[in-house]
C-alpha positions in Angstrom: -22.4 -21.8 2.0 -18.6 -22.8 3.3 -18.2 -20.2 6.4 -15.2 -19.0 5.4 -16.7 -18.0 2.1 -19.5 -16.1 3.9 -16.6 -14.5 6.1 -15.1 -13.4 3.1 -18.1 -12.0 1.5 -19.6 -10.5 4.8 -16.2 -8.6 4.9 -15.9 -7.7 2.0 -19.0 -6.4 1.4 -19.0 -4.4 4.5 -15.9 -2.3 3.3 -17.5 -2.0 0.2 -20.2 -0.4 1.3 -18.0 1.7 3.9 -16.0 2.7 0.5 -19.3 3.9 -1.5 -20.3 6.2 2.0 -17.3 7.7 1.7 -16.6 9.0 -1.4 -13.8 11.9 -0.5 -12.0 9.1 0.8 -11.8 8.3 -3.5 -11.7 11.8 -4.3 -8.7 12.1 -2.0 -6.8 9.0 -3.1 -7.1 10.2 -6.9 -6.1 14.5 -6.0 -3.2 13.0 -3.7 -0.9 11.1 -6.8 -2.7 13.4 -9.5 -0.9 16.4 -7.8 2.6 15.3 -7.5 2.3 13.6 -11.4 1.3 16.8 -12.8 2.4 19.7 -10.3 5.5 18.5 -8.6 6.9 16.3 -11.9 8.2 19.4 -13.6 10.5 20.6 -10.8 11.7 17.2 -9.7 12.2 16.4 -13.7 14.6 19.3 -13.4 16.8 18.7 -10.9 17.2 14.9 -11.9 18.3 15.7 -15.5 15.8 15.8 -18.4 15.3 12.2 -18.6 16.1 9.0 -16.8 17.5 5.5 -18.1 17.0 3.3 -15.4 18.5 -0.1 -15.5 15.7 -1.3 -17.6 17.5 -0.1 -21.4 14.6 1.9 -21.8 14.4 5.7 -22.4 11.3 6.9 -20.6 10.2 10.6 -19.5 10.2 11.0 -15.7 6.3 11.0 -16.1 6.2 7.8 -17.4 8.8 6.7 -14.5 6.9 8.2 -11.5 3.6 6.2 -12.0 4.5 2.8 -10.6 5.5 5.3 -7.8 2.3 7.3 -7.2 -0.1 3.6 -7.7 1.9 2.0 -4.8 1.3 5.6 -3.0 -2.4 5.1 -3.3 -1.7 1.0 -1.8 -0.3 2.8 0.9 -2.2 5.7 1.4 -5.3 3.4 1.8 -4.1 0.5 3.5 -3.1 3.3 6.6 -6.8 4.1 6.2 -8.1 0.9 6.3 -6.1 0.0 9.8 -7.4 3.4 10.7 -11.1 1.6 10.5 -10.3 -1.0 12.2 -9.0 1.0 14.9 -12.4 2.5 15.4 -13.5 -0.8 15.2 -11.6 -1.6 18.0 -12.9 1.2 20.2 -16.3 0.1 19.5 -15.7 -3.4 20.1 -16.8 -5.1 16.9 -13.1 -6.3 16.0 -12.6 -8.0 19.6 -16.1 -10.0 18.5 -14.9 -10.7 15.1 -11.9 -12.0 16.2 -13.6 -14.7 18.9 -15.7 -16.2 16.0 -14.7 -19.8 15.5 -12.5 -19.2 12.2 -9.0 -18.6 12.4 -7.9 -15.4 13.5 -5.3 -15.2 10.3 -8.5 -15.9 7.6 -10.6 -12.8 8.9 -7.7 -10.1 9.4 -6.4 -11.8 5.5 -10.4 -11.3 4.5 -10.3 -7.7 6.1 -6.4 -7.2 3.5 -8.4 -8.4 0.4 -11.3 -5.8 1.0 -8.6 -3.2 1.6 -7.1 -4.4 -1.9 -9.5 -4.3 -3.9 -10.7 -0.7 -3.0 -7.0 -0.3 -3.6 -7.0 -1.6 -7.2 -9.8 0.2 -8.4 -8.5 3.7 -7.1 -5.4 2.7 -9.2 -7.3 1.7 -11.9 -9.0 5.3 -11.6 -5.6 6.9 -11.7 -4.2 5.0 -14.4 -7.2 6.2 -16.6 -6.6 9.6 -15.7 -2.9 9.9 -16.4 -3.5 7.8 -20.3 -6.6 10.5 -20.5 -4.0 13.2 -20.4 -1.1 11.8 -22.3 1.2 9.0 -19.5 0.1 6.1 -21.0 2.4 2.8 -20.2 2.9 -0.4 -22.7 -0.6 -2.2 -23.0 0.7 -5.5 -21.8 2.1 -3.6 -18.3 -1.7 -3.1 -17.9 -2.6 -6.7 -17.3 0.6 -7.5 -16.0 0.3 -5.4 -12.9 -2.8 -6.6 -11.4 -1.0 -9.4 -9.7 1.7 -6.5 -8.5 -1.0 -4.6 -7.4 -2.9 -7.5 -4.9 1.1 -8.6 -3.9 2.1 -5.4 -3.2 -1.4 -4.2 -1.1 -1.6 -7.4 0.6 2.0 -5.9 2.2 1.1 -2.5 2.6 -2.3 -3.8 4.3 -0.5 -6.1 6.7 1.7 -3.3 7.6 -1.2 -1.2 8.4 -2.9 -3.9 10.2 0.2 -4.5 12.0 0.6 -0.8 13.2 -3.1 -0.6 14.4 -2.9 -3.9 16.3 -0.7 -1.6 18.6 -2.7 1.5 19.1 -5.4 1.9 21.6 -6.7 5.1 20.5 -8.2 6.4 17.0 -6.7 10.3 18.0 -3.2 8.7 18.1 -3.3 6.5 14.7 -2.9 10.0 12.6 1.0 10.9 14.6 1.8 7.1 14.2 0.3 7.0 10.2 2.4 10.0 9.2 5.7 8.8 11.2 5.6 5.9 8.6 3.5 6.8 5.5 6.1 9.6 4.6 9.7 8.3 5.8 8.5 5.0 3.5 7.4 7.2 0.8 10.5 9.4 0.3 12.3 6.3 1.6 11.8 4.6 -2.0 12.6 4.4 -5.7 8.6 6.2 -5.8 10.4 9.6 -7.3 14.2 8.6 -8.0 15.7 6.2 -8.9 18.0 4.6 -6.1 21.5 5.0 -8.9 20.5 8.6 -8.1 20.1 8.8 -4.1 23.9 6.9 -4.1 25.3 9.8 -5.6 24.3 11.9 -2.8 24.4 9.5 0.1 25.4 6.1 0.1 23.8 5.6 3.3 20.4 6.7 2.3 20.6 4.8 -0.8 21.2 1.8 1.2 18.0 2.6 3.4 16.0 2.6 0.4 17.3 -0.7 -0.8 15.9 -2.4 2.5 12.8 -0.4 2.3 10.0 -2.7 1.6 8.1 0.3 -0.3 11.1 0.4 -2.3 10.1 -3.2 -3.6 6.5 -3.0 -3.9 7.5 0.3 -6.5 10.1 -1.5 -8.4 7.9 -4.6 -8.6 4.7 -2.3 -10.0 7.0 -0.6 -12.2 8.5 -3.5 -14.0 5.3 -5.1 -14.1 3.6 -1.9 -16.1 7.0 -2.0 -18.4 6.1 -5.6 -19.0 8.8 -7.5 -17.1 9.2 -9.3 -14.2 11.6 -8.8 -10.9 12.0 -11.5 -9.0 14.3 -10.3 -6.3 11.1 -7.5 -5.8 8.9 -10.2 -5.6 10.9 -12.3 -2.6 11.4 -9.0 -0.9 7.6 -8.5 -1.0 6.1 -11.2 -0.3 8.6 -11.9 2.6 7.5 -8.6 4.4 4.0 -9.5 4.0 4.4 -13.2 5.6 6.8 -11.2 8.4 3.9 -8.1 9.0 1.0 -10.4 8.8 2.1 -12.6 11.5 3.3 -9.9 13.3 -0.5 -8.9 13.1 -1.8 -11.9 14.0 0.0 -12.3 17.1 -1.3 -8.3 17.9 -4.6 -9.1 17.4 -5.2 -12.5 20.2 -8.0 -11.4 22.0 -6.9 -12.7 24.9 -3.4 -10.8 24.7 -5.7 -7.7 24.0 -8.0 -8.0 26.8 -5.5 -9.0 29.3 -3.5 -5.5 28.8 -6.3 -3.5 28.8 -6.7 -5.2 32.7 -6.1 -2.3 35.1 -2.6 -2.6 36.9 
């Protein structure tokens, strides 16, 4: 078999099977979207207005409008966990001899993003199921049509992570450092409101929001499950992910690596 085929498949199976062994990692990615859909969408319904219009000439509930929202929260949600493996991985040692096999550094860290995705997918396919089961269901063509969204958008949110971990040392201070950036990215977004409505409290934050790459990866999801297409979402994205991937390939020399680790 090609070697970069068994790479992939090696890879991929091994955070498959790391998936199935932890299975309130799944339980915890489903409760985490599931709360703020059916808990929190009342109150924040309320003090939006009834209803939103947002710049798609559609009338929609705010349920409807959050879910794009709460799928790209599970992308990011688990692409932090994933770089929070390979952390440990690091400790251990079995990323520095993965990464001095003789394929490309950039074909095993993008191997490691596609086996963060498609645990991704399916969690989002989980959630999707749930919210139709109890009423939120989206056009049947959106469906379909965010699938490539979804791999676009987690490739992005995986480099991040992968970028983030290729600077921490330590597994007890990944936690601080995945909070710092999980939430302020989060709240940071177009996930609960649309951005027409942060301008009219701040222009500043709405601005912040409009350079967020989160804010992309939602609006690109969200058009997609409406069955349309943004293509300035789409640039945006897939820029970030070519800027955080090589920013993670460059963290991740092993020769870099080792010579810091050298005592001074």
């Amino acid at each position: 078999m090609n070697p970069w085929l068994t790479a992939l498949d090696v890879i991929v199976t091994r955070e498959a099977l790391r998936f199935l062994q932890q299975r309130e990692r799944f339980l915890a990615a489903l409760v985490r979207p599931l709360v703020w859909l059916v808990v929190f969408a009342a109150g924040f319904r309320a003090a939006l207005g009834l209803s939103i219009i947002p710049p798609y000439q559609t009338y929609i509930t705010y349920e409807v409008y959050i879910v794009p929202g709460l799928c790209a929260m599970i992308l990011l949600f688990n692409g932090m966990q994933s770089s929070l493996s390979l952390v440990y991985d690091q400790e251990m040692g079995s990323m520095r001899v993965l990464l001095t096999s003789p394929l490309p550094r950039w074909w095993l860290l993008f191997c490691k993003l596609l086996a963060g995705v498609a645990v991704s997918i399916l969690q989002v396919a989980a959630f999707l199921a749930i919210a139709a089961a109890i009423g939120i269901v989206m056009r049947p063509l959106g469906y379909i049509l965010v699938l490539p969204a979804l791999v676009v958008s987690g490739l992005m949110l995986g480099a991040l992570g992968l970028l983030i971990s290729s600077t921490i040392r330590q597994l007890e201070n990944f936690a601080g450092v995945m909070n710092f950036v999980i939430f302020p990215m989060f709240f940071l977004s177009s996930a609960l409101y649309p951005l027409w409505k942060m301008a009219e409290s701040s222009r500043l934050l709405h601005d912040i929001c409009a350079i967020n790459p989160f804010t992309h990866a939602v609006e690109l999801i969200r058009f997609a499950l409406y069955g349309q297409m943004n293509v300035t979402a789409l640039l945006w994205v897939c820029a970030s992910f070519a800027l955080f991937m090589a920013g993670a390939v460059w963290g991740y020399d092993p020769a870099r690596t080792m010579l810091r680790r050298k005592p001074t």
